[in-house]
C-alpha positions as CSV (number, residue, x, y, z in Angstrom):
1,X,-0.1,-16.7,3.8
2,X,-2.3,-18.0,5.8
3,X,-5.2,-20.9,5.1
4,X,-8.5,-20.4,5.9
5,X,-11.1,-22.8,4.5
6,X,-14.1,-21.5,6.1
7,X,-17.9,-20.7,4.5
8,X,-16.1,-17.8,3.0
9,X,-13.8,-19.6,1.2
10,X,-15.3,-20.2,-2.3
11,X,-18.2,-18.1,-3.6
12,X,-20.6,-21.2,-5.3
13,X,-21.1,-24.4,-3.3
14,X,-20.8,-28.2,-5.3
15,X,-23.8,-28.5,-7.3
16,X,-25.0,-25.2,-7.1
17,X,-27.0,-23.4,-10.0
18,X,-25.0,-20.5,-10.9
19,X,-28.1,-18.6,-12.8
20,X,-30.0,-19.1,-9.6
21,X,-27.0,-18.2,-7.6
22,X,-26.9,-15.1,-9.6
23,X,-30.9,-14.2,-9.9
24,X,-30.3,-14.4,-5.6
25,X,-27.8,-12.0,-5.0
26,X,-28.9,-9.6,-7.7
27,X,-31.7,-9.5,-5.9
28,X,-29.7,-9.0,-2.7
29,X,-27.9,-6.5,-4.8
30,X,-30.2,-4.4,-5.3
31,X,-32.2,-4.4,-1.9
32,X,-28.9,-3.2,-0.4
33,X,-28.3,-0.7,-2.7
34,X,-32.0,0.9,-1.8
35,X,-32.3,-0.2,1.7
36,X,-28.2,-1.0,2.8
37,X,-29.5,-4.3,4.6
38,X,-28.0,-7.2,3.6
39,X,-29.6,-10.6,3.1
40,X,-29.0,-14.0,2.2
41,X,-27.4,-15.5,0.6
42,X,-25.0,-13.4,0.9
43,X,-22.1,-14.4,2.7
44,X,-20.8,-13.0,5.3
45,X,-16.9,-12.2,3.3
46,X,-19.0,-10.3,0.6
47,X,-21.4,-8.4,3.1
48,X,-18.4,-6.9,4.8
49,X,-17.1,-6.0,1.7
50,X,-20.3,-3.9,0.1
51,X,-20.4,-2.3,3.6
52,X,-17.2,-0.9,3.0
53,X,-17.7,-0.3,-0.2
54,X,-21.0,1.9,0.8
55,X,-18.8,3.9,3.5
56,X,-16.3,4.5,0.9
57,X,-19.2,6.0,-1.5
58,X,-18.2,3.6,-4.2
59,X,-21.3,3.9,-7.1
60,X,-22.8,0.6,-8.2
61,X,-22.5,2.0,-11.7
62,X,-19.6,3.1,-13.6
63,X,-16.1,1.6,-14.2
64,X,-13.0,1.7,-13.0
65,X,-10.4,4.8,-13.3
66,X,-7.2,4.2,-15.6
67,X,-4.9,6.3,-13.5
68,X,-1.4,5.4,-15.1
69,X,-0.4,6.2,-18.2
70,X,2.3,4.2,-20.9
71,X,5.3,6.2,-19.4
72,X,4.0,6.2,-15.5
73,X,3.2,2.0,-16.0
74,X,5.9,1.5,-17.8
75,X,8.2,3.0,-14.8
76,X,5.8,1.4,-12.3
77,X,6.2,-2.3,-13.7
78,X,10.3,-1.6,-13.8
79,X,10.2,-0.3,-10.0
80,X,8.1,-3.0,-8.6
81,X,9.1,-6.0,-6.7
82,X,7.2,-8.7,-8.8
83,X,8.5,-7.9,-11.9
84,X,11.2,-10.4,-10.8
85,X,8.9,-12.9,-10.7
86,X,6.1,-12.1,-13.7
87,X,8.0,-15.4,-16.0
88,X,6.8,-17.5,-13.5
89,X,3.6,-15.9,-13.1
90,X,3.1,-16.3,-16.6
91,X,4.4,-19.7,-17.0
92,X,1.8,-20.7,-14.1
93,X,-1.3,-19.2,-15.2
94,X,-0.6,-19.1,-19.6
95,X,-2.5,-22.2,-20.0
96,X,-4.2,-22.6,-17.8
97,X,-6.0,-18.7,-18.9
98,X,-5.6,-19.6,-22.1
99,X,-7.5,-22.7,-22.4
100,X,-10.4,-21.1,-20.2
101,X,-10.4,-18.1,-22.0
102,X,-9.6,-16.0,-18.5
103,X,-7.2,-13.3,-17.9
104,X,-4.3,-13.6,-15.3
105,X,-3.7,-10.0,-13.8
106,X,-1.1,-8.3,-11.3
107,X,-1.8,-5.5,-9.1
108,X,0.5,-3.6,-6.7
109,X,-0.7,-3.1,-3.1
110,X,-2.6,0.2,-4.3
111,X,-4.7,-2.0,-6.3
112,X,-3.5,-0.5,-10.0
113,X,-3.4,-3.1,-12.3
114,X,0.5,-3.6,-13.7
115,X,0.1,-6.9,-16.0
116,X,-3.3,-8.0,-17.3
117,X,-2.6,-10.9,-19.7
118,X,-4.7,-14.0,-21.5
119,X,-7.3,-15.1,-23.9
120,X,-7.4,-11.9,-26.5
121,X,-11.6,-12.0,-26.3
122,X,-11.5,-12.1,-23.2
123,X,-9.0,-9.1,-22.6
124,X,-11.0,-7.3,-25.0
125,X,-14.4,-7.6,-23.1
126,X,-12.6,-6.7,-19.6
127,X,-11.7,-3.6,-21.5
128,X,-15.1,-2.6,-21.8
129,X,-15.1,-2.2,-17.8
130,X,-11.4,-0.8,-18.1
131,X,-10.1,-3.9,-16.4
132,X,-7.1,-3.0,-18.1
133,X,-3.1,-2.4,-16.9
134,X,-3.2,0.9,-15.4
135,X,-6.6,1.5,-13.8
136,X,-7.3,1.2,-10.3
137,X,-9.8,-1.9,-9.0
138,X,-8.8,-0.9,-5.5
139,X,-11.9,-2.1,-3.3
140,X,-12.3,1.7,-1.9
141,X,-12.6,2.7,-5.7
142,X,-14.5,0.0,-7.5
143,X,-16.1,-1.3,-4.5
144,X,-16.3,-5.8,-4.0
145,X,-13.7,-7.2,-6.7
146,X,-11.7,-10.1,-6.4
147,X,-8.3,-8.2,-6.9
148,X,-9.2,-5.2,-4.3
149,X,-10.9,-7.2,-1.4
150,X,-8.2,-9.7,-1.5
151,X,-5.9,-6.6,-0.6
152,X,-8.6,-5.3,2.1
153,X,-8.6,-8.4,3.7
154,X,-5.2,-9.5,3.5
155,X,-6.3,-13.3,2.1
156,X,-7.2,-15.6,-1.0
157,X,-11.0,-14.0,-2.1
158,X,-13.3,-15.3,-5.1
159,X,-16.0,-13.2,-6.0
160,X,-18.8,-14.7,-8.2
161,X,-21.4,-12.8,-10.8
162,X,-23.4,-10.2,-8.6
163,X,-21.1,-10.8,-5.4
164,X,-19.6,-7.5,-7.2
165,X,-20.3,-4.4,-5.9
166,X,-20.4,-2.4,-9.1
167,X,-22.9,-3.8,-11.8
168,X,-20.9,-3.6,-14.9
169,X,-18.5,-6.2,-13.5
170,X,-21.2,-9.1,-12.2
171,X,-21.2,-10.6,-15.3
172,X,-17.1,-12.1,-14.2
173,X,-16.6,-14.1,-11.5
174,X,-12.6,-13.9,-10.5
175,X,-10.4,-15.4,-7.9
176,X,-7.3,-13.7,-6.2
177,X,-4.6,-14.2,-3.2
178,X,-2.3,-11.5,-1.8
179,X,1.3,-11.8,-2.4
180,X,4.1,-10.7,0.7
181,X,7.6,-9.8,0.6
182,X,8.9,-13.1,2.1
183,X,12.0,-11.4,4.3
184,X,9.5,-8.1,5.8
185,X,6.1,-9.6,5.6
186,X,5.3,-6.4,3.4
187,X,1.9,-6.8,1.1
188,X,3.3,-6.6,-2.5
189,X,0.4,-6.6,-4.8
190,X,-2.4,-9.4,-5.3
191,X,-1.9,-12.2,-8.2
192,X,-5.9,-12.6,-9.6
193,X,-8.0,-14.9,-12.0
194,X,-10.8,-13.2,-14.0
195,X,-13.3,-14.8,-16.5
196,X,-16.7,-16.4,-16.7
197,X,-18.7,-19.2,-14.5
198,X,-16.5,-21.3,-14.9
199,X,-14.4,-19.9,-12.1
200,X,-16.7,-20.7,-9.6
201,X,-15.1,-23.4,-8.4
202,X,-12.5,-24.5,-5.5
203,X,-9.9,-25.1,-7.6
204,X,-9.4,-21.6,-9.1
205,X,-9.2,-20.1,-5.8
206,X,-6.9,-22.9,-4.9
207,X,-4.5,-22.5,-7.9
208,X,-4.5,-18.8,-8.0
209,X,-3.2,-19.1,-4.2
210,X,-0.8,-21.6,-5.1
211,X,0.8,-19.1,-7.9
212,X,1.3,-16.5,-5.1
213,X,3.1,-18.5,-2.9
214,X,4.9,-20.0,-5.9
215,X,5.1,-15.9,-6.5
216,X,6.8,-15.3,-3.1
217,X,9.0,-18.3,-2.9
218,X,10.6,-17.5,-6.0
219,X,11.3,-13.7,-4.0
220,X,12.9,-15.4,-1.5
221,X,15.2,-17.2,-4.0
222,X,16.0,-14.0,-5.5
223,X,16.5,-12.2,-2.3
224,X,20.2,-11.4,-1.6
225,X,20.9,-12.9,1.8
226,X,20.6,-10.1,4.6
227,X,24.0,-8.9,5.4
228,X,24.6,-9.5,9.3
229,X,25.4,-5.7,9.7
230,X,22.4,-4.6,8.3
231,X,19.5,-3.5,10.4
232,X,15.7,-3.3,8.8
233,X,13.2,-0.9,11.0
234,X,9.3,-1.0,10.3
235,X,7.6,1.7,12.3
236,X,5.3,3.2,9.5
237,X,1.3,2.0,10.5
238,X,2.1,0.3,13.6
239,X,2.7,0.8,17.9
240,X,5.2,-1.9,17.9
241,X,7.5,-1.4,15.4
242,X,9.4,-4.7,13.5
243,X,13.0,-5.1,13.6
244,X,15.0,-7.1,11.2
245,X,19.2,-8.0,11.9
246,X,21.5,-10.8,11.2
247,X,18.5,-13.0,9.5
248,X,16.2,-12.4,12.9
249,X,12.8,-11.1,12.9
250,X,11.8,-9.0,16.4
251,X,8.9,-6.8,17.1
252,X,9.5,-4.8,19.5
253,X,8.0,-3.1,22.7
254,X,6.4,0.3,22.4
255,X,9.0,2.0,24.6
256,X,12.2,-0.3,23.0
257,X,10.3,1.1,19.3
258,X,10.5,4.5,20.2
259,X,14.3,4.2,21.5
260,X,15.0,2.1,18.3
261,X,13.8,5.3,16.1
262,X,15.3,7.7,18.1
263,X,18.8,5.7,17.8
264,X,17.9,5.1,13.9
265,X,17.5,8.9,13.7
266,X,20.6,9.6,15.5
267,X,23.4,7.5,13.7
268,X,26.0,9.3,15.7
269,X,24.3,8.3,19.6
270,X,22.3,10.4,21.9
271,X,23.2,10.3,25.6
272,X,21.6,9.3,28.2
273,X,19.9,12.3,29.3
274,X,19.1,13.6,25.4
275,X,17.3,10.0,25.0
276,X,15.2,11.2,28.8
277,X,14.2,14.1,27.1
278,X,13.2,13.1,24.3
279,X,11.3,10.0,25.5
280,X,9.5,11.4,27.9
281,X,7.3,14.9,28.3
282,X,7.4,13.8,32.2
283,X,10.5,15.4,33.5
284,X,10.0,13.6,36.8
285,X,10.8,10.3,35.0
286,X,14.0,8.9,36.8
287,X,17.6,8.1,34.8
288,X,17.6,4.6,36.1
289,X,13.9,4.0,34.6
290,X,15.4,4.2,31.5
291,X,18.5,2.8,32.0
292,X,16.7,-0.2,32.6
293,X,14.3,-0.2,29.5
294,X,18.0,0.4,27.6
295,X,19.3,-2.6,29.3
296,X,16.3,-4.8,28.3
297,X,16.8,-3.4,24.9
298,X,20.7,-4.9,25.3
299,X,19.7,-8.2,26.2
300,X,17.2,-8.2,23.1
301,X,19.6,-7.2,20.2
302,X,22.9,-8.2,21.8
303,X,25.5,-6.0,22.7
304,X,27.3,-6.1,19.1
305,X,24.1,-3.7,18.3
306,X,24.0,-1.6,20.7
307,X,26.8,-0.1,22.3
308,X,26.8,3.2,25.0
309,X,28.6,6.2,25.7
310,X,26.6,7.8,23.9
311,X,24.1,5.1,23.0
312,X,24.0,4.3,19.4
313,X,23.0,1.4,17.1
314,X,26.5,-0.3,15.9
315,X,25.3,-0.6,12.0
316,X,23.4,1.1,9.1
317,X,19.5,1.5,9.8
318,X,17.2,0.9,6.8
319,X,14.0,2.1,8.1
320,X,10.8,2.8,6.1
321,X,10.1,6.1,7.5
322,X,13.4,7.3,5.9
323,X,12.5,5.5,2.9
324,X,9.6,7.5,2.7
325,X,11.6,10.9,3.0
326,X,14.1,10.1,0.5
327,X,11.8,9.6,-1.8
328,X,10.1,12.8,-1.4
329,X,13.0,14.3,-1.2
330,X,13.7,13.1,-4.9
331,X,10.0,13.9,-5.8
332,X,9.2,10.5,-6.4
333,X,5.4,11.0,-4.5
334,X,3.9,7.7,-5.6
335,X,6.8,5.5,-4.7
336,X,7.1,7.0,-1.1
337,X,3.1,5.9,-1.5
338,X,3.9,2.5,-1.6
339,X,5.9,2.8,1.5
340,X,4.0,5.2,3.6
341,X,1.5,1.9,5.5
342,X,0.9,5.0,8.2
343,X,2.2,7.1,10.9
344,X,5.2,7.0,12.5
345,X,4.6,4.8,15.9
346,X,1.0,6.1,16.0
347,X,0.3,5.7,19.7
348,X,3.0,7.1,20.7
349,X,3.7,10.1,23.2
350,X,7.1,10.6,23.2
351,X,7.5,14.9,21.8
352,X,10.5,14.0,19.4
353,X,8.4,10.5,17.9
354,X,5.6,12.7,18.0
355,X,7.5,16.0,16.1
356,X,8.7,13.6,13.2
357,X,5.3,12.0,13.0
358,X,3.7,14.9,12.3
359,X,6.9,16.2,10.5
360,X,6.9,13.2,7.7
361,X,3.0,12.7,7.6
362,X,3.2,17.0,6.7
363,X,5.4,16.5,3.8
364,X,3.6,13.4,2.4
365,X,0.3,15.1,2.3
366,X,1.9,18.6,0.8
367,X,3.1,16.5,-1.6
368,X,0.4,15.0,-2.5
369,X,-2.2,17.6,-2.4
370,X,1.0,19.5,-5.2
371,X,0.7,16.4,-6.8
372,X,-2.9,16.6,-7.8
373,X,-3.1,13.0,-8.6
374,X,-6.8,11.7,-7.9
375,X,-5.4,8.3,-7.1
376,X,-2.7,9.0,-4.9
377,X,-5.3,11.9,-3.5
378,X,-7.9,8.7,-2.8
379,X,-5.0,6.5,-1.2
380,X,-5.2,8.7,1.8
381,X,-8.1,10.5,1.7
382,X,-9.4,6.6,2.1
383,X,-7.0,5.7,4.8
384,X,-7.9,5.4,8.6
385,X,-5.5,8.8,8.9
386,X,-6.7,10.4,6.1
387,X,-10.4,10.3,6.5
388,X,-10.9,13.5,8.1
389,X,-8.3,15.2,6.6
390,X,-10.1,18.2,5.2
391,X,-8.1,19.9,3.1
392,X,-7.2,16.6,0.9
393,X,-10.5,15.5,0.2
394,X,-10.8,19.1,-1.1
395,X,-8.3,18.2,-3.4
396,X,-9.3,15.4,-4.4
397,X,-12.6,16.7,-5.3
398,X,-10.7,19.2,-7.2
399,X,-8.7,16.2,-8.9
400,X,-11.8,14.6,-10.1
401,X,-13.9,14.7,-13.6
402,X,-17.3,16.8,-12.5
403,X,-18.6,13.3,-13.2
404,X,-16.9,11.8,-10.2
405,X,-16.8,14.3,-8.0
406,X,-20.6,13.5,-6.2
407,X,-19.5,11.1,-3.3
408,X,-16.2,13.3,-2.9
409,X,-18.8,16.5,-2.7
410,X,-20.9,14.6,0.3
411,X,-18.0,13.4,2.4
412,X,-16.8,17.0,1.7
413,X,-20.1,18.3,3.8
414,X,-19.8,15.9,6.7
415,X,-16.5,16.9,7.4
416,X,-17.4,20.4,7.3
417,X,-20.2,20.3,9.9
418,X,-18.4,17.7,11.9
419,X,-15.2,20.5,11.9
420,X,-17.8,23.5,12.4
421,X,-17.1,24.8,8.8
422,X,-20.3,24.7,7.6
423,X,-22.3,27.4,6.2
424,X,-26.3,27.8,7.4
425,X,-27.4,26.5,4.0
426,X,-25.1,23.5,4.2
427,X,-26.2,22.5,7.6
428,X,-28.6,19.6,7.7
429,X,-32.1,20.8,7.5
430,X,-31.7,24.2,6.4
């Protein structure tokens, strides 16, 4: 987890007023909810954060949705990774929450609140807003929140009073850090603080950092150590996918990540000319072009991993795009959510890659336009690959109360004059 004391680190500076603080940003507040221009004081963590919040039509009235249930949270808080470590969560934060009358919440990496625990009055007020286990404070949903933006930006986030998007919440001020799977890197969920002025101050932000790296060193204790045969593959959301075996991290090249799938897909070996064709739509591509990427590949994993005749990887391949299908296959839609950080190898141009990118990201969103789940809907419809995808922001505006279905309904008509769908009357102007 990374440091970064900048001028974004803490929301109120030493000696600062906080009812001035707060008359200046709601008046910031509100000129960019009428005119979308942001002024000072601002700063420049939070501006970035309302703008995305605007873009992602997030209301600055309303609360938060509860999207899991007893039974789906209950199954939820079982399947997820920091429910390992929630004792010493709670033995961190207990007293100190309890003797400032805050609340110490988990979230999962979707932003739904698992565990929301502390002073009773407190929890009872943040039920008002439905800051409650179970509903969603994802930054695309509720707009700025400590919780949610720490998960947009990847880092420790305080928010203070009207720094919040939505203006039932600026009355809280709350502090948060994002908590990683210490073998993969993976974002888990956030670890936040949430209560009155009083967290306005370095040292919240400062401790509720300290309890998620606390959070993942006790994960790494936990861990099994990785068994030298066993190979990890990471090629879900990213060009250069990450390889895990025998304890050492590698990210590999864009062509040695595409033979790595390839090879992961095909436990039993591919020869050399299956691996041309499938690699390349260029039929003019020469054998010894890549027999020399497979050679560099040798070099990088060792030769206990990769052997030839046919070429094949030597162990078991755990990789998260199979992950992902598995779980589908079992009908378990959300988890294969959690897993699912984006398309197979993205940039890549290689026809198979490209066949079981489409392939996967086909199932996912079948499933969970069946699904009908306005959350899981929202998770993609939200997502850099799912924000022209027509037909699920159709269903998620078919997922969603009347009440909430306004910003869905807008996007909705931009996609359909963008795609040439439009009727006359919806056309801008007519």
């Amino acid at each position: 987890m990374t440091d970064r004391r900048d001028e974004s680190w803490v929301a109120l500076e030493a000696g600062a007023d906080p009812a001035e603080r707060t008359r200046q940003l709601r008046r910031a507040h509100e000129q960019f909810t009428v005119g979308g221009r942001v002024t000072r004081p601002v700063r420049p963590l939070v501006a970035a954060s309302w703008q995305r919040s605007a873009r992602a039509r997030v209301s600055p009235d309303g609360t938060a949705g509860v999207e899991l249930g007893e039974e789906d949270l209950a199954a939820c808080r079982d399947a997820h990774p920091l429910a390992r470590v929630m004792p010493l969560i709670r033995e961190l934060t207990g007293t100190y929450a309890g003797d400032g009358e805050h609340l110490a919440a988990v979230c999962d990496a979707q932003g739904r609140l698992l565990w929301v625990e502390g002073h009773p009055r407190t929890r009872s007020a943040a039920g008002r807003m439905n800051f409650v286990p179970g509903a969603r404070w994802a930054e695309s949903a509720v707009g700025t929140n400590a919780p949610g933006t720490a998960l947009a930006e990847d880092r420790p986030v305080q928010v203070f009073s009207a720094e919040h998007f939505r203006r039932p919440v600026q009355r809280w001020t709350c502090a948060a850090a994002p908590v990683h799977d210490p073998r993969t890197g993976r974002l888990l969920g956030a670890v936040d603080l949430t209560g009155g002025d009083g967290l306005a101050h370095p040292h919240s932000l400062g401790f509720v950092q300290a309890v998620a790296r606390a959070a993942e060193s006790e994960l790494a204790l936990l861990a099994p150590p990785p068994a030298l045969d066993a190979i990890g593959l990471g090629a879900l959301g990213r060009d250069e996918a990450l390889l895990v075996a025998g304890g050492r991290k590698l990210r590999l090249s864009r062509r040695h990540s595409e033979i790595v799938v390839l090879l992961a897909r095909h436990p039993e070996g591919l020869t050399g000319d299956e691996l041309l064709v499938a690699l390349y739509e260029d039929e003019a591509v020469s054998p010894v072009t890549l027999r020399a990427e497979l050679s560099r590949l040798r070099r990088l994993l060792g030769p206990e991993l990769l052997a030839s005749r046919p070429y094949r990887l030597t162990a078991p391949v755990d990789a998260d795009f199979d992950t992902v299908a598995r779980r589908l296959g079992s009908g378990a839609v959300a988890a294969a959510m959690t897993v699912y950080a984006g398309p197979l190898l993205p940039g890549s141009q290689s026809p198979v890659v490209a066949r079981l990118r489409r392939h996967l990201a086909d199932q996912l969103r079948a499933a969970l336009i069946a699904r009908a789940d306005p959350g899981l809907l929202a998770d993609w419809a939200y997502s850099p690959w799912g924000e022209d995808d027509l037909a699920v922001w159709q269903a998620l505006a078919m997922a969603l109360p009347r009440c909430q279905q306004a910003p869905v309904r807008s996007k909705l008509r931009e996609l359909a004059v963008e795609q040439g769908l439009a009727t006359e009357s919806q056309r801008p102007g007519a």
